[in-house]
N, C-alpha and C positions, 0 to 999 in steps of 0.2 A: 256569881252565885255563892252561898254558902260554900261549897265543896272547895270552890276555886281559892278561897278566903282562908278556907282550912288547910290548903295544901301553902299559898304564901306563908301560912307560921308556921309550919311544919318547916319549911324550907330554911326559913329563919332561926328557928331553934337549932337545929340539927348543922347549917353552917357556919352561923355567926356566934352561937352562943352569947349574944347579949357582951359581945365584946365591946362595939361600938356602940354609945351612947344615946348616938342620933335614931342608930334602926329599933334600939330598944325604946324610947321616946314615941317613934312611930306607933311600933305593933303595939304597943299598949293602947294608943289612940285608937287603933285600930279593932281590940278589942273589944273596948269602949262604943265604938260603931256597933258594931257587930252586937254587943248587948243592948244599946237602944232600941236598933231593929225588933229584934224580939220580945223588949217588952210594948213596944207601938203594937205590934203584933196581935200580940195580947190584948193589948185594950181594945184594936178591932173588931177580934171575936166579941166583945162588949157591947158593939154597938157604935163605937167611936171611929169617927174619920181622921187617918192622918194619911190620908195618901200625898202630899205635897212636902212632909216631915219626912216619910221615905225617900221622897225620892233626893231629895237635898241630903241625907247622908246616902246613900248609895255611890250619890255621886264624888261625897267626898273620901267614900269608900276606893271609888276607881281611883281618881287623884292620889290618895296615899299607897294606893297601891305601884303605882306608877313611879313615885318615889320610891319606893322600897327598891324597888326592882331596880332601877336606876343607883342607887347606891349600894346594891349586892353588885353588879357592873363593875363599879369603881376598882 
Protein backbone atom coordinates (compact mmCIF):
# COMPACT_ATOMS: atom_id res chain seq x y z
CA UNK A 1 0.00 0.00 0.00
CA UNK A 2 0.86 3.51 -0.17
CA UNK A 3 1.42 3.87 3.60
CA UNK A 4 3.72 0.75 3.67
CA UNK A 5 5.76 2.64 0.48
CA UNK A 6 5.89 5.64 2.61
CA UNK A 7 7.16 4.17 5.56
CA UNK A 8 10.14 2.00 3.14
CA UNK A 9 11.52 5.79 2.34
CA UNK A 10 11.12 7.11 5.49
CA UNK A 11 13.25 4.20 6.64
CA UNK A 12 15.53 5.02 4.01
CA UNK A 13 16.07 8.58 4.31
CA UNK A 14 16.28 8.65 8.01
CA UNK A 15 19.14 5.39 7.97
CA UNK A 16 21.00 5.47 4.98
CA UNK A 17 21.07 8.93 3.99
CA UNK A 18 21.54 8.37 0.32
CA UNK A 19 24.91 7.02 1.43
CA UNK A 20 24.85 4.01 -0.84
CA UNK A 21 24.40 4.64 -4.37
CA UNK A 22 22.48 1.49 -5.24
CA UNK A 23 19.54 2.21 -2.54
CA UNK A 24 19.48 5.82 -3.65
CA UNK A 25 19.14 4.46 -7.52
CA UNK A 26 16.37 2.16 -6.06
CA UNK A 27 13.98 4.68 -4.15
CA UNK A 28 14.14 6.94 -6.72
CA UNK A 29 12.75 4.12 -9.11
CA UNK A 30 10.72 3.75 -6.59
CA UNK A 31 9.37 6.98 -6.45
CA UNK A 32 9.06 7.05 -9.90
CA UNK A 33 6.43 3.92 -9.29
CA UNK A 34 4.74 5.48 -6.98
CA UNK A 35 4.15 8.58 -9.28
CA UNK A 36 2.92 6.67 -12.17
CA UNK A 37 0.42 5.02 -10.01
CA UNK A 38 -1.09 8.04 -9.35
CA UNK A 39 -1.13 9.69 -12.45
CA UNK A 40 -2.80 6.06 -14.14
CA UNK A 41 -5.06 6.96 -11.29
CA UNK A 42 -5.96 9.84 -12.46
CA UNK A 43 -6.69 9.17 -16.03
CA UNK A 44 -9.17 6.47 -14.51
CA UNK A 45 -11.24 8.83 -12.81
CA UNK A 46 -11.39 9.83 -16.74
CA UNK A 47 -12.67 7.20 -17.94
CA UNK A 48 -9.56 5.14 -18.94
CA UNK A 49 -8.68 1.61 -18.21
CA UNK A 50 -5.22 0.75 -16.97
CA UNK A 51 -5.78 -1.91 -14.63
CA UNK A 52 -3.09 -4.35 -16.18
CA UNK A 53 -0.44 -1.06 -16.17
CA UNK A 54 -1.21 -1.26 -12.24
CA UNK A 55 -0.92 -4.03 -11.57
CA UNK A 56 2.63 -4.66 -13.54
CA UNK A 57 4.08 -1.70 -11.51
CA UNK A 58 2.73 -2.70 -8.11
CA UNK A 59 4.44 -5.64 -8.69
CA UNK A 60 7.62 -4.14 -9.56
CA UNK A 61 6.83 -2.10 -6.66
CA UNK A 62 7.00 -5.24 -4.30
CA UNK A 63 10.15 -6.47 -6.24
CA UNK A 64 12.16 -3.22 -5.44
CA UNK A 65 10.92 -3.25 -2.31
CA UNK A 66 12.27 -6.56 -1.60
CA UNK A 67 15.47 -5.32 -2.56
CA UNK A 68 15.67 -2.49 -0.72
CA UNK A 69 15.01 -4.24 2.34
CA UNK A 70 17.40 -6.84 1.46
CA UNK A 71 20.24 -4.43 1.05
CA UNK A 72 19.33 -2.26 4.19
CA UNK A 73 20.04 -6.29 5.70
CA UNK A 74 23.43 -6.21 4.27
Amino acid sequence: SEEDLRLVMSILKNEMANANPEIAKKKALLTKYINDIKIIKALEVEGLEFGEEIEKIEKQIEELKEEIEELLEA
